[in-house]
C-alpha positions, 0 to 999 in steps of 0.5 A: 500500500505503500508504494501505491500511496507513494504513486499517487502523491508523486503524480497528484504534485506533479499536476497541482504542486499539491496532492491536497489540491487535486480535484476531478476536474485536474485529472485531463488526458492532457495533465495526465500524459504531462504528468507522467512524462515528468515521472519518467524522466527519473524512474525505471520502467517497472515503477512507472508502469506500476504507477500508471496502474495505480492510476487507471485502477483509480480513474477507471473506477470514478469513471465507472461512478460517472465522476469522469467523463473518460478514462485518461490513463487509456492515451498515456503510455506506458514504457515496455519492459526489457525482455530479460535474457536467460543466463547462459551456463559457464563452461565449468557447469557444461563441463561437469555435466557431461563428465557426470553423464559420461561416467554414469556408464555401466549404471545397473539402474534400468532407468539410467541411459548415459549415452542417450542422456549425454547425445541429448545433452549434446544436441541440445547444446551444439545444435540448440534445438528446444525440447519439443524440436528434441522430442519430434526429431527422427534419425531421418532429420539428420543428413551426413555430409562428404566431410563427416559432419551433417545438417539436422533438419529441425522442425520447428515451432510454429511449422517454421523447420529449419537447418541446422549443420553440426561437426563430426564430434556430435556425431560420433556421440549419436553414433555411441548412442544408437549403437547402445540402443540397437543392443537394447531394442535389436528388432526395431533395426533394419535388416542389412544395414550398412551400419560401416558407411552410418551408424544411421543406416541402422534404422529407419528414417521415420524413427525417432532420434530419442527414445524412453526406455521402452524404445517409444519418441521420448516423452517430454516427462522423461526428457525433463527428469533425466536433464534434471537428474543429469544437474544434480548428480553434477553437484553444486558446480553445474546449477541449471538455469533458474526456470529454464532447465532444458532451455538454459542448454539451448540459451547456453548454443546461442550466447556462445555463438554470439561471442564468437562473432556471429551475425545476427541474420546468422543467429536468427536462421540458426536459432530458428527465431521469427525475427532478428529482434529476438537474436539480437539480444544475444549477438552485437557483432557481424558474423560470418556463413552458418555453417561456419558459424556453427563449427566455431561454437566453443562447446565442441572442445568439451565433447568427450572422447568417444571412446571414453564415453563408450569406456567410462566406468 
């Protein structure tokens, strides 16, 4: 009650130098937007509109009584609060996170899945898929290039699909993986597959790129509670981020790739944003081709060793 006593001496002085003083007829469209002009020039955005709350609750209701003739507070503007950015997580969270799923191997609990856990956290983090874009992705999606890298088809929210190029090393953590689930689910694989050529090759290309451990597309459920899980078995070292745990990973692909010189159009088409307003927030440089771009992202040095994830303890 306070603040709101505070808002409504602050603006009554500014209309008749004395709140004692102000009557009906003071409050005007024209004394209003003046008033309010004034109160902005030392305050932050969330305290003028705060202020202009106050004031429209209190002009709506003596227009309602039919003591004014118009509600003035509808032509007064209010100024926009800064869409805040999430915080990315700092390359000592990244690296503990997959150190833990990555020595989470050889675990006898059924639930437990390392090397689909460590693929997805990967995924998310160098090809900055959401977690519905994770959840709907097929094995298909994913297109090999003559290089060893390849572009993953994403379909995107809205119906907006797009592509983005990932390196060899996420690969070879997808590869680790599918060969770990063929062992688990041996019959959903293809007969005759030419699984030395891709490891892709093994399944068919409507199957999903995650699965539960009933073999089924991943439900968000279970997306959810193994990144969870995945943050603290890490310890105090790997917080996620407050209120966005799989969408810190995606926030964590795109700061890193906005402070490696990347342009904002670059952003946007990787990211999948609808405009470059929305990508700006994270990049202020000009940048260079996507996929380039995409392959100067910092978190490939963190990748494990495949051959360590296949044999850690």
């Amino acid at each position: 009650m306070k603040a709101y006593r505070q808002d409504f001496i602050a603006i009554a002085t500014l209309v008749t130098g004395d709140p004692a003083r102000l009557g009906v007829a003071d409050i005007t469209q024209d004394s209003m937007r003046t008033a309010f002009a004034a109160y902005a020039r030392d305050h932050e955005a969330a305290s003028i509109r705060r202020c202009w709350s106050t004031w429209n609750v209190l002009c709506t209701f003596l227009y309602t009584g039919e003591v004014l003739a118009a509600n003035p507070m509808q032509l007064v503007g209010r100024p926009k609060l800064a869409k805040p950015l999430l915080k990315a997580l700092p390359r000592t969270a990244v690296e503990a996170l997959l150190e833990t799923v990555a020595h989470d191997r050889g675990s006898q609990r059924q639930i437990d899945w390392a090397e689909r856990d460590l693929a997805l956290i990967l995924t998310a983090l160098l090809a900055g898929l959401r977690a519905d874009e994770l959840r709907q992705a097929d094995i298909g999606d994913i297109r090999t290039t003559d290089d060893g890298a390849a572009v993953v088809h994403v379909k995107g929210k809205g119906g907006k699909d797009r592509s983005v190029p990932v390196e060899a090393e996420l690969l070879a953590i997808v590869a680790v993986y599918l060969d770990s689930r063929a062992i688990r689910f041996p019959a959903a694989t293809r007969r005759n597959a030419d699984v030395a050529s891709s490891p892709l090759s093994r399944w068919p290309a409507p199957s999903p790129l995650f699965v539960g451990r009933d073999g089924e597309r991943i439900t968000r459920g279970t997306l959810q509670s193994r990144i969870k899980r995945a943050f603290k078995r890490a310890g105090p070292e790997a917080q996620p981020v407050p209120g966005a745990l799989l969408h810190g990973l995606r926030h964590t692909y795109a700061t890193e790739l906005a402070g490696s010189d990347v342009s904002v159009y670059t952003l946007m088409k990787l990211l999948g944003h609808e405009s470059m307003t929305t990508s700006q927030r994270y990049v202020t440089a000009a940048g260079s081709e996507t996929r380039s771009a995409a392959a100067r992202n910092p978190l490939y040095a963190l990748v494990p060793n495949t051959d360590l994830a296949q044999d850690a303890p």
